[in-house]
Backbone as CSV, one residue per row, in Angstrom:
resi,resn,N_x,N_y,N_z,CA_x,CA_y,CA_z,C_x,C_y,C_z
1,UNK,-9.878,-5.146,-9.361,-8.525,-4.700,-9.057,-8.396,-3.196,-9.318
2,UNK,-7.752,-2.436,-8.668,-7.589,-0.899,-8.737,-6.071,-0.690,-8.541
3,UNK,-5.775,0.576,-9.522,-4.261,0.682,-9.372,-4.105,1.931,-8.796
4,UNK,-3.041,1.861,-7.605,-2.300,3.008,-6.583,-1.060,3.578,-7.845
5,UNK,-0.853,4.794,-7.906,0.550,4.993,-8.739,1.232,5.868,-7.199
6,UNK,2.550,5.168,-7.220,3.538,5.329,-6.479,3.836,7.067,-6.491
7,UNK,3.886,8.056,-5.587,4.394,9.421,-6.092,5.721,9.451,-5.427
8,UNK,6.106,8.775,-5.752,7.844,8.309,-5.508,9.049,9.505,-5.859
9,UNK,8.559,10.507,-6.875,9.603,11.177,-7.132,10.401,12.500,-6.446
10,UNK,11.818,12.953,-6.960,12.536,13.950,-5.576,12.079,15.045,-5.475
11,UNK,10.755,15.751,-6.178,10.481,16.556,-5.456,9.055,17.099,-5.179
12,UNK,8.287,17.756,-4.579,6.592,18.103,-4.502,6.336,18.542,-6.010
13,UNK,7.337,19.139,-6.739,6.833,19.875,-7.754,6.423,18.566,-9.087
14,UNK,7.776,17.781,-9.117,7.254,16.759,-9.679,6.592,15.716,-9.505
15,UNK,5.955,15.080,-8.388,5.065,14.934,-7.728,3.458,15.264,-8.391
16,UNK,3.538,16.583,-8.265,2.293,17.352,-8.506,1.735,17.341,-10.089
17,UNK,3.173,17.514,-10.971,2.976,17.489,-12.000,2.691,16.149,-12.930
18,UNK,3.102,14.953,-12.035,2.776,13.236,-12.376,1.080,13.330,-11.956
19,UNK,0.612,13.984,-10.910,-1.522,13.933,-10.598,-1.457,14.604,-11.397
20,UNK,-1.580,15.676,-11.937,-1.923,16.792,-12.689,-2.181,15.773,-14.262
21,UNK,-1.085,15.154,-14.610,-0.927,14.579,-15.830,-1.984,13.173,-15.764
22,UNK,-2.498,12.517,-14.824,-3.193,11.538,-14.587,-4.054,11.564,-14.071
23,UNK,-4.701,13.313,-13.684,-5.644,13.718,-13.351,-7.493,12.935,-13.863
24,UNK,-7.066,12.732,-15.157,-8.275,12.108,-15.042,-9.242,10.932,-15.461
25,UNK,-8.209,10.133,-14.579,-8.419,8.647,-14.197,-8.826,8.122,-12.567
26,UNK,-9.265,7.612,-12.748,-10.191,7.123,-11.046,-9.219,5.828,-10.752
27,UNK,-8.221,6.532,-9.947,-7.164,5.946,-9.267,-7.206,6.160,-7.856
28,UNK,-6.155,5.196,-7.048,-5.362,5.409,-6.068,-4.117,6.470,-6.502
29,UNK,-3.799,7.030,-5.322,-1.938,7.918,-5.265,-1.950,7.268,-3.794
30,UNK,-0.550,6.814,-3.805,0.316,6.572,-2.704,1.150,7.413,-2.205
31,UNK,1.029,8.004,-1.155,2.191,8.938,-0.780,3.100,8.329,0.156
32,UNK,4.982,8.287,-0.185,5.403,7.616,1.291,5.975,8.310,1.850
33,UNK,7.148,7.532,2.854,7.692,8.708,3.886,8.114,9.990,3.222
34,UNK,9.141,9.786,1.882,9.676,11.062,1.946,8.613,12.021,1.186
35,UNK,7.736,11.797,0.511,6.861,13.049,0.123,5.990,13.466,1.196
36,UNK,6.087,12.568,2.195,5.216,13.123,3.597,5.827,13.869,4.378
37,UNK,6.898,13.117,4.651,8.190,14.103,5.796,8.111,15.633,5.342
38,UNK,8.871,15.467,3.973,9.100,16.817,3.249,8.022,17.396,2.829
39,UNK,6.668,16.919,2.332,6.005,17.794,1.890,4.623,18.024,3.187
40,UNK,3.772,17.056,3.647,3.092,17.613,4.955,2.022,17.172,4.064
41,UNK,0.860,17.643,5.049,-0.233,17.777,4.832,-1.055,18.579,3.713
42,UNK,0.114,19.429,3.629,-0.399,20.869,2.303,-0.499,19.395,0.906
43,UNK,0.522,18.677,1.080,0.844,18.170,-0.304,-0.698,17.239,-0.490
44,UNK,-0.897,16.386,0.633,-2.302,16.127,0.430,-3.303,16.656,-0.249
45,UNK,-3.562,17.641,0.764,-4.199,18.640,0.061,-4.676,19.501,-1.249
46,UNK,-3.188,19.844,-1.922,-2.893,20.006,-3.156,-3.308,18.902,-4.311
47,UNK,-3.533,17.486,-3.582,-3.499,16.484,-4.543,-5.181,16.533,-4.646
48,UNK,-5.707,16.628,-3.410,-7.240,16.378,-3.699,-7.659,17.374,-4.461
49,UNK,-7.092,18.776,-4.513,-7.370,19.822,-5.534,-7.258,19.655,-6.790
50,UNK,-6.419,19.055,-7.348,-5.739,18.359,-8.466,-7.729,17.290,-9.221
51,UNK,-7.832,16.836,-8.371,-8.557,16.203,-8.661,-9.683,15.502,-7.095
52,UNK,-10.406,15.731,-6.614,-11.122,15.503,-5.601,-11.695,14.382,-5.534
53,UNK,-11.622,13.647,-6.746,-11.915,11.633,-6.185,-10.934,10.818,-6.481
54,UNK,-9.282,11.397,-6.159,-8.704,10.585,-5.967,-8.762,10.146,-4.558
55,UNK,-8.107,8.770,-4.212,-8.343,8.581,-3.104,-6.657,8.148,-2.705
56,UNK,-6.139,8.223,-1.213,-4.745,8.609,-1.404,-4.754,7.448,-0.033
57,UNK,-3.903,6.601,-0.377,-2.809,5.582,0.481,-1.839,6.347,1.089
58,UNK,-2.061,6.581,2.174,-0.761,7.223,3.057,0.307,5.484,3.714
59,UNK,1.220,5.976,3.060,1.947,4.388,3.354,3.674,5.127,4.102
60,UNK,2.956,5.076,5.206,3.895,5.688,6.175,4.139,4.223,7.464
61,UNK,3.747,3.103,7.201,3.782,1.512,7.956,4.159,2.058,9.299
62,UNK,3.334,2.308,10.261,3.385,2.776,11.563,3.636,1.332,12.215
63,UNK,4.801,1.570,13.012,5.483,0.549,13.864,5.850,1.257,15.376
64,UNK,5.462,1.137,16.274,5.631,1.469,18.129,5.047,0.520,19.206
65,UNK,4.797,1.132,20.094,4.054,0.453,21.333,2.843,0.895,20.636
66,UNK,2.255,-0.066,21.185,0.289,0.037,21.464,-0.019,1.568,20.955
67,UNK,0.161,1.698,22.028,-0.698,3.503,22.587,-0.067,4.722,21.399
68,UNK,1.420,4.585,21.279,1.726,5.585,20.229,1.207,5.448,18.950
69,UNK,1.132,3.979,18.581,0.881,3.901,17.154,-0.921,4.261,17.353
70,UNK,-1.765,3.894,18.303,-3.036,4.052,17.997,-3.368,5.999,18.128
71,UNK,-2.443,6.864,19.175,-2.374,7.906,18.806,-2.120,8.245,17.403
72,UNK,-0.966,7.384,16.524,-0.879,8.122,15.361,-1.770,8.152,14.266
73,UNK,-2.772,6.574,14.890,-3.611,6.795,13.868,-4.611,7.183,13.811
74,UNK,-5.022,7.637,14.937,-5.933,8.799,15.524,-5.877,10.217,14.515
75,UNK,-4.505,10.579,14.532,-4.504,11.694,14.223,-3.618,11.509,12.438
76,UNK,-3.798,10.624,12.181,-3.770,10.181,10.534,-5.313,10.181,9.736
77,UNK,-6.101,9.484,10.482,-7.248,9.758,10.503,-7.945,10.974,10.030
78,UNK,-7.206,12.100,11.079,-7.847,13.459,10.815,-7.601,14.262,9.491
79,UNK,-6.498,13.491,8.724,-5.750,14.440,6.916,-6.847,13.713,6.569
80,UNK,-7.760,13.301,6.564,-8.155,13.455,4.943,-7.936,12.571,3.534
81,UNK,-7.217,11.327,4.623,-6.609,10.721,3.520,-7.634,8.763,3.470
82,UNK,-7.172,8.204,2.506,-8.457,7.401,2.475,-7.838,5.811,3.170
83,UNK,-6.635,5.744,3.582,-6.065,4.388,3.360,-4.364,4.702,3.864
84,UNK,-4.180,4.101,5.096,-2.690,3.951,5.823,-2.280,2.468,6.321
85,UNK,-1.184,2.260,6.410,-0.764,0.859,6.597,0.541,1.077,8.205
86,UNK,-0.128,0.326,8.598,0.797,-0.365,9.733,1.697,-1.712,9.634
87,UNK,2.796,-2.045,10.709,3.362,-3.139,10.127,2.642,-4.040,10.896
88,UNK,2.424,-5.047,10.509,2.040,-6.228,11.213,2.776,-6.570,12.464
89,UNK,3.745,-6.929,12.399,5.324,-7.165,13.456,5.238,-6.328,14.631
90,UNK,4.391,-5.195,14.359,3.772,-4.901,15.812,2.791,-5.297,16.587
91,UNK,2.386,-6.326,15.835,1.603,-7.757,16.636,0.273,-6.778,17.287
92,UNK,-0.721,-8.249,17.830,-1.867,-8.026,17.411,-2.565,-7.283,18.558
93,UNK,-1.928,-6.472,19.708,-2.518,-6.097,20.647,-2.099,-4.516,20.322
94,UNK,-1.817,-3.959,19.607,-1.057,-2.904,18.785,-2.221,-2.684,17.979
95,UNK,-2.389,-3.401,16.747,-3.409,-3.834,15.806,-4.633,-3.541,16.494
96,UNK,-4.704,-3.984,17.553,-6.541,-4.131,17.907,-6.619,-3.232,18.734
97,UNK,-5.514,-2.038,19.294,-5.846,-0.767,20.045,-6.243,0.228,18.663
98,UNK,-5.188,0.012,17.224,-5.651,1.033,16.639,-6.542,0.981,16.076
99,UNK,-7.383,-0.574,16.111,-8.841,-0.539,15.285,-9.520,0.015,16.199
100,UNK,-9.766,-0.113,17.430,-10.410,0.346,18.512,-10.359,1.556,18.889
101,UNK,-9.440,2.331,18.532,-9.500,3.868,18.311,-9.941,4.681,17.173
102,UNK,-10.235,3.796,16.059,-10.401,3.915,14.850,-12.346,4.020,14.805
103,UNK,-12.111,3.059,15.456,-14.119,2.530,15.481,-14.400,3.705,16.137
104,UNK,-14.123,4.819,16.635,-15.119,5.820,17.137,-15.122,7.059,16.198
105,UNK,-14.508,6.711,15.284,-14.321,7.858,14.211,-15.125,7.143,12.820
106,UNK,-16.109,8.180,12.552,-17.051,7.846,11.239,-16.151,8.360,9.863
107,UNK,-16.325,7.528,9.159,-15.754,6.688,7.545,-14.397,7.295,7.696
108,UNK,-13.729,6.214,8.633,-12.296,5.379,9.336,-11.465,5.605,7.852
109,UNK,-10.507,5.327,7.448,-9.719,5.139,6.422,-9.139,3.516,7.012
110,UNK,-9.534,2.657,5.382,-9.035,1.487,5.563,-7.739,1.568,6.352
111,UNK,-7.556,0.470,6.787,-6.358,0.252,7.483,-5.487,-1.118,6.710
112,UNK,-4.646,-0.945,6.487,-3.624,-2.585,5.835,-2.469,-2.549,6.641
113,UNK,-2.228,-3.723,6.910,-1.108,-4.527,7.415,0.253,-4.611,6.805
114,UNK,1.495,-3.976,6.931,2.416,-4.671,6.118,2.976,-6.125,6.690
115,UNK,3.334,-6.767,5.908,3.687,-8.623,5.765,4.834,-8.664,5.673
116,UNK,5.512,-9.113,4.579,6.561,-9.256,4.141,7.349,-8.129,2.863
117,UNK,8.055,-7.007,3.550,8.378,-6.165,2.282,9.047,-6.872,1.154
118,UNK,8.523,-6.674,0.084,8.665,-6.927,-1.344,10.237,-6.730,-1.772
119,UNK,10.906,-6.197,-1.146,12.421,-5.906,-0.771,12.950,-7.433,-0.345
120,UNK,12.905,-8.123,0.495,12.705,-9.466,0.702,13.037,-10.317,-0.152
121,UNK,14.515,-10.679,-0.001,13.991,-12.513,-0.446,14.117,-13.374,0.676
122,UNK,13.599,-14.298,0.186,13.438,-15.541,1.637,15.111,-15.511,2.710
123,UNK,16.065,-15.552,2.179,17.489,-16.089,2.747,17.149,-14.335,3.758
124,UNK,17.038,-13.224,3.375,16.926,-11.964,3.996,16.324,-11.910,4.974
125,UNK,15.201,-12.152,4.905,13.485,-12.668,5.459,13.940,-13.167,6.848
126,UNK,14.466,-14.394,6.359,14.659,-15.840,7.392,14.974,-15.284,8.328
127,UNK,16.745,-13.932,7.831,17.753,-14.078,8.912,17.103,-12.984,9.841
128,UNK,15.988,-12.256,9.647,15.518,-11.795,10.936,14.612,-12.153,10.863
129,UNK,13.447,-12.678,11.118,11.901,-13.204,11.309,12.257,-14.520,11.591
130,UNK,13.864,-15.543,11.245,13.727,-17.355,11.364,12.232,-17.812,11.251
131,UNK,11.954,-17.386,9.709,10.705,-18.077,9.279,11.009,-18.070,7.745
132,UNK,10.133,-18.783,6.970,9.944,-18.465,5.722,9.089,-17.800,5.565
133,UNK,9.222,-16.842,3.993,8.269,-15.421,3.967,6.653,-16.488,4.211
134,UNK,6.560,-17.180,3.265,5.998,-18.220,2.838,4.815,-18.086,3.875
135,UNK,5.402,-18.993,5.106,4.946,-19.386,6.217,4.422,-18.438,7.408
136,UNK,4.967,-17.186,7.310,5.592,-15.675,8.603,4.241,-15.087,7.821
137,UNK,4.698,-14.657,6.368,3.503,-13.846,5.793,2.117,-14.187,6.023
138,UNK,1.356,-15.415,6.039,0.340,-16.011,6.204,-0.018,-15.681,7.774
139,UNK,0.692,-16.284,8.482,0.550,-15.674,10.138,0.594,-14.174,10.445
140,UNK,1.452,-13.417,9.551,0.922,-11.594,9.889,-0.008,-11.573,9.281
141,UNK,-0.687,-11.880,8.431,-1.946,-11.623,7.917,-2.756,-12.191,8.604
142,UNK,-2.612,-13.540,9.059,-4.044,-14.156,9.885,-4.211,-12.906,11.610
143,UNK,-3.182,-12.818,11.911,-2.944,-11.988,13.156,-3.989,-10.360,12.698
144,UNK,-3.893,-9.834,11.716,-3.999,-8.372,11.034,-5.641,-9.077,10.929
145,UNK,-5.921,-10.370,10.466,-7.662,-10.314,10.164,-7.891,-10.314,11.702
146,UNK,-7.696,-10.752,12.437,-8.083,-11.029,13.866,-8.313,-9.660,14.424
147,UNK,-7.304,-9.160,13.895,-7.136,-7.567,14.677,-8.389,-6.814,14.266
148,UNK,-8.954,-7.172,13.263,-9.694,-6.279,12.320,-9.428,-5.449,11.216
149,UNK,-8.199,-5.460,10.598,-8.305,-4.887,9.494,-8.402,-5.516,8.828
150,UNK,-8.251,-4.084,7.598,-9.135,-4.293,6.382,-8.268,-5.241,5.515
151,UNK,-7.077,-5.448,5.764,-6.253,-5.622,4.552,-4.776,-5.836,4.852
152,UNK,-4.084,-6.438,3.928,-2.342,-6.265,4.199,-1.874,-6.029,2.950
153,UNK,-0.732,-5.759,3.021,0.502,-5.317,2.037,1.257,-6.220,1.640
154,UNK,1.306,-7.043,0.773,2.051,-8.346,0.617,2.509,-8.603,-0.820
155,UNK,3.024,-9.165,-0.907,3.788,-9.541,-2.501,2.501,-10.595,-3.240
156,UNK,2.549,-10.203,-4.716,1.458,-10.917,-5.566,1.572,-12.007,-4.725
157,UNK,2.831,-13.327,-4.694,2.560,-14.854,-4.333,2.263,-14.962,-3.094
158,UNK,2.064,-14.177,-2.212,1.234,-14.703,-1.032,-0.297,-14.608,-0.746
159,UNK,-0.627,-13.201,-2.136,-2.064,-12.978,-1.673,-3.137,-13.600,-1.562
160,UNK,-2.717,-15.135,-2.465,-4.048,-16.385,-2.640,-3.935,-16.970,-1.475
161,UNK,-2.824,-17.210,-0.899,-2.639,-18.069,0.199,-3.183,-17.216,1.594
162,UNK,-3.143,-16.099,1.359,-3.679,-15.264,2.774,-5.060,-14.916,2.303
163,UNK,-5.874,-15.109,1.630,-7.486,-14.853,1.249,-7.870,-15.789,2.012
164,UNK,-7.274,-17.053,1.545,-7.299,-18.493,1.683,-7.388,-18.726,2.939
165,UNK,-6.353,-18.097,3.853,-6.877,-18.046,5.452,-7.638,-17.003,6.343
166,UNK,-8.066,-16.281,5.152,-8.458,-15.215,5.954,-10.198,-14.714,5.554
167,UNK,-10.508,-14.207,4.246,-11.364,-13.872,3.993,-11.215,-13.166,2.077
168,UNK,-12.135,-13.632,1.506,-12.393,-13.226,0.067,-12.139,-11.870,-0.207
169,UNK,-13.085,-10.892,0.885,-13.369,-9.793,1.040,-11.894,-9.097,2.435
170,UNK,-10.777,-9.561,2.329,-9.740,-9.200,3.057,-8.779,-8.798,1.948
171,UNK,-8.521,-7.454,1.781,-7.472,-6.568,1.117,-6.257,-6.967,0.818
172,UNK,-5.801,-7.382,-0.257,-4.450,-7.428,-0.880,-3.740,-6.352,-1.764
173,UNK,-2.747,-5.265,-1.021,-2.432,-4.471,-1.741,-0.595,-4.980,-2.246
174,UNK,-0.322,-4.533,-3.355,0.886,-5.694,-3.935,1.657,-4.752,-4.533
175,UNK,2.856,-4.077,-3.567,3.643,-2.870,-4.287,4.605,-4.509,-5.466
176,UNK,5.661,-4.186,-5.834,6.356,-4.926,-6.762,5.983,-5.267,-8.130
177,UNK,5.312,-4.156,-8.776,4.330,-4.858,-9.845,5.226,-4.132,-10.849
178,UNK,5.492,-5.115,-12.086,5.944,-4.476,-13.442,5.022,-4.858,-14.836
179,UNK,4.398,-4.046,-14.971,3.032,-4.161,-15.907,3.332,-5.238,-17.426
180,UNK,4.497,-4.667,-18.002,5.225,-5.047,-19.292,6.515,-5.438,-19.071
181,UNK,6.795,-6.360,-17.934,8.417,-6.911,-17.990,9.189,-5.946,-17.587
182,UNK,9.510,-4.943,-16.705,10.257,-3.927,-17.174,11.206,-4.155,-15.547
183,UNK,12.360,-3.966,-15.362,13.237,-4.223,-14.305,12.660,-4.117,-13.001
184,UNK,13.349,-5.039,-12.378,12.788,-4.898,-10.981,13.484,-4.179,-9.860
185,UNK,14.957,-3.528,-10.112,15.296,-2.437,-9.219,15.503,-3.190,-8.070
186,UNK,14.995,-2.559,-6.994,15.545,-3.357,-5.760,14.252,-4.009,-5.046
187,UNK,13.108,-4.387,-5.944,12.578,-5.627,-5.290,12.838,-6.671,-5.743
188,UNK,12.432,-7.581,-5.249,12.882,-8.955,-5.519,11.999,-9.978,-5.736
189,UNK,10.743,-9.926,-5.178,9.516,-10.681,-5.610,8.554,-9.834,-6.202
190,UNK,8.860,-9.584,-7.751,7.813,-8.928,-8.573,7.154,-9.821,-9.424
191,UNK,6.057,-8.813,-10.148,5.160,-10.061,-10.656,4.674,-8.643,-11.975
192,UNK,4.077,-9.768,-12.910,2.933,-8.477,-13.483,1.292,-8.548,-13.257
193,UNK,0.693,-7.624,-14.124,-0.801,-7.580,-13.590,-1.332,-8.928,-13.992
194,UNK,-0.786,-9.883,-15.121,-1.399,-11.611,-15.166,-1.883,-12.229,-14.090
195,UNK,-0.007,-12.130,-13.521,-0.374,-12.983,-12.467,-1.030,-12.275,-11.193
196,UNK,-1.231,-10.839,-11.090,-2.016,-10.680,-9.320,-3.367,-10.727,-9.747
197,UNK,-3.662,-10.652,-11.421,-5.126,-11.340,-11.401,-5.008,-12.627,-10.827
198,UNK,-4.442,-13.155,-11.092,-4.801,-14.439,-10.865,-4.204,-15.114,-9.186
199,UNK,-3.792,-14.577,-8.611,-4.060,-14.239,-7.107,-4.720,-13.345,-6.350
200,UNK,-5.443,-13.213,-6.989,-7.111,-12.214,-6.208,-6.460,-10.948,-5.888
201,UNK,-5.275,-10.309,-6.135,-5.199,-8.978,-5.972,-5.985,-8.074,-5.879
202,UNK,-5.886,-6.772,-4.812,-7.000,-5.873,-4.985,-6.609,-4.958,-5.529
203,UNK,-5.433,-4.091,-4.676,-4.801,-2.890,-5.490,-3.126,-3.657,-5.753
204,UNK,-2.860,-3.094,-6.779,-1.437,-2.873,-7.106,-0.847,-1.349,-7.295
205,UNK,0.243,-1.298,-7.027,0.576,-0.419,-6.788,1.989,-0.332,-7.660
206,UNK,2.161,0.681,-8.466,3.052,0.942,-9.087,3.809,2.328,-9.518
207,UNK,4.821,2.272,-9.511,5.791,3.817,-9.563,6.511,3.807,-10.885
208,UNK,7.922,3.203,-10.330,9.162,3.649,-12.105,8.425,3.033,-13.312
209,UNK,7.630,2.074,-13.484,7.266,2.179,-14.914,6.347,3.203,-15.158
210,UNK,5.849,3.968,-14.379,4.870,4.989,-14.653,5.196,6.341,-14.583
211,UNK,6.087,6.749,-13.702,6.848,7.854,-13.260,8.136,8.258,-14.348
212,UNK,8.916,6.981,-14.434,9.732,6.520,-15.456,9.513,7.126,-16.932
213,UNK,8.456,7.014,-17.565,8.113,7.064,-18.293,7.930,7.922,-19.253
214,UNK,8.254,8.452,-20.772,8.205,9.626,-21.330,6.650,10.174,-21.411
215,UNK,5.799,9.200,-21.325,3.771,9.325,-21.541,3.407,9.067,-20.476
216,UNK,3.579,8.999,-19.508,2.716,8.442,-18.109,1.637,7.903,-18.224
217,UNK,0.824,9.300,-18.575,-0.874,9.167,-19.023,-0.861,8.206,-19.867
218,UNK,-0.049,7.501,-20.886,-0.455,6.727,-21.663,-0.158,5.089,-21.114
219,UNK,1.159,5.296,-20.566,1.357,3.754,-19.472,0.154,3.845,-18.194
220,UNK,-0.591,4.215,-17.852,-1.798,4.333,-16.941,-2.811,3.897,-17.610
221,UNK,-3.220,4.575,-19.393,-4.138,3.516,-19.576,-4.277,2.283,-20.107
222,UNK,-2.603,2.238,-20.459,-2.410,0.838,-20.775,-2.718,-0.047,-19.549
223,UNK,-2.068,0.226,-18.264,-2.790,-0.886,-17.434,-3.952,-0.589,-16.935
224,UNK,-4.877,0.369,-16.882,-6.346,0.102,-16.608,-6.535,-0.861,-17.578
225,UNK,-6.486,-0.328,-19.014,-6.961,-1.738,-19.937,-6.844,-2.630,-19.707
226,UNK,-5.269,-3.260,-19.104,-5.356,-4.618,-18.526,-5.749,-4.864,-17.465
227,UNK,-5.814,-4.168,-16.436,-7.102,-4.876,-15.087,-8.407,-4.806,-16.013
């Protein structure tokens, strides 16, 4: 299991100063829309300087037609970055243009699927998807192995059940994680690192208890210790 820390906060400067402080631990950083929008490619950049084996989740969940999204990940591809996620819900002929644009480019950046956002509860879920997460999540993931990727984005309780249809060696990344009990804010299916051991989790991914925090560096090696 490997942990992503969320760079969730309002601005590049603090941002910079959360890697800087966790500089030197062999992690994931997640960057999302708004440190991407606002900060670009420089901010990338800046981060691999910071430290040059981090490896960085661009979680920007590319959703379009076919052709735009496999352009975008064409040219996502080209930052430098190690790992981007698409949504599933753009179904699997979407999926299998951007693996197929992907395969002509040497050491590709994983690709993951988003499933069911962790934002989600089932009654939410239902009223647009008329499925249970349950049931919907398992089928975007079986759709995402077909496609060829590497992996999906899913909440700890689905990840046993989508290995289960999919593959051992198929990526479970699990934003919603609270290491030590600590509030869940506005997700709704959280878990701690116990239990995504014990649903084959690969990465977890975590922000306000770490960002949050008066020690950062010291809540970081509290949960390496526990993976």
């Amino acid at each position: 299991m490997r942990l992503c820390v969320a760079l969730d906060l309002p601005t590049k400067e603090e941002n910079l100063s959360l890697a800087k402080e966790i500089k030197d631990f062999d992690i994931w950083l997640k960057v999302g829309f708004r440190a991407y929008i606002r900060d670009g490619k420089e901010f990338l950049d800046e981060l691999k300087t910071i430290n040059p084996n981090f490896k960085i989740f661009l979680d920007l969940k590319l959703y379009d037609i076919p052709n735009t999204m496999a352009d975008a990940a064409q040219e996502i591809a080209k930052l430098g970055i190690d790992m981007f996620n698409v949504h599933a819900s753009s179904g699997k002929i979407a999926m299998n243009m951007v693996m197929d644009r992907l395969s002509k480019i040497k050491n590709r950046p994983l690709v993951l699927a988003v499933t069911a956002l962790t934002s989600f509860d089932n009654d939410n879920f239902r009223s647009i998807y008329n499925e249970d997460i349950d049931q919907k999540a398992i089928k975007m993931a079986k759709d995402s192995f077909d496609s060829g990727l590497d992996g999906v984005v899913c909440s700890v309780f689905e990840s046993f059940n989508i290995k289960e249809h999919s593959s051992k060696e198929f990526i479970t990344l699990t934003p919603g994680i609270r290491p030590f009990g600590e509030e869940s804010g506005d997700q709704k299916r959280v878990a701690d690192i116990a239990k995504a051991k014990k649903e084959l989790v690969d990465f977890i991914v975590v922000g306000r208890p770490i960002y949050k925090a008066s020690n950062p560096k010291e809540v970081v090696q509290k949960i390496l210790k526990k993976i």
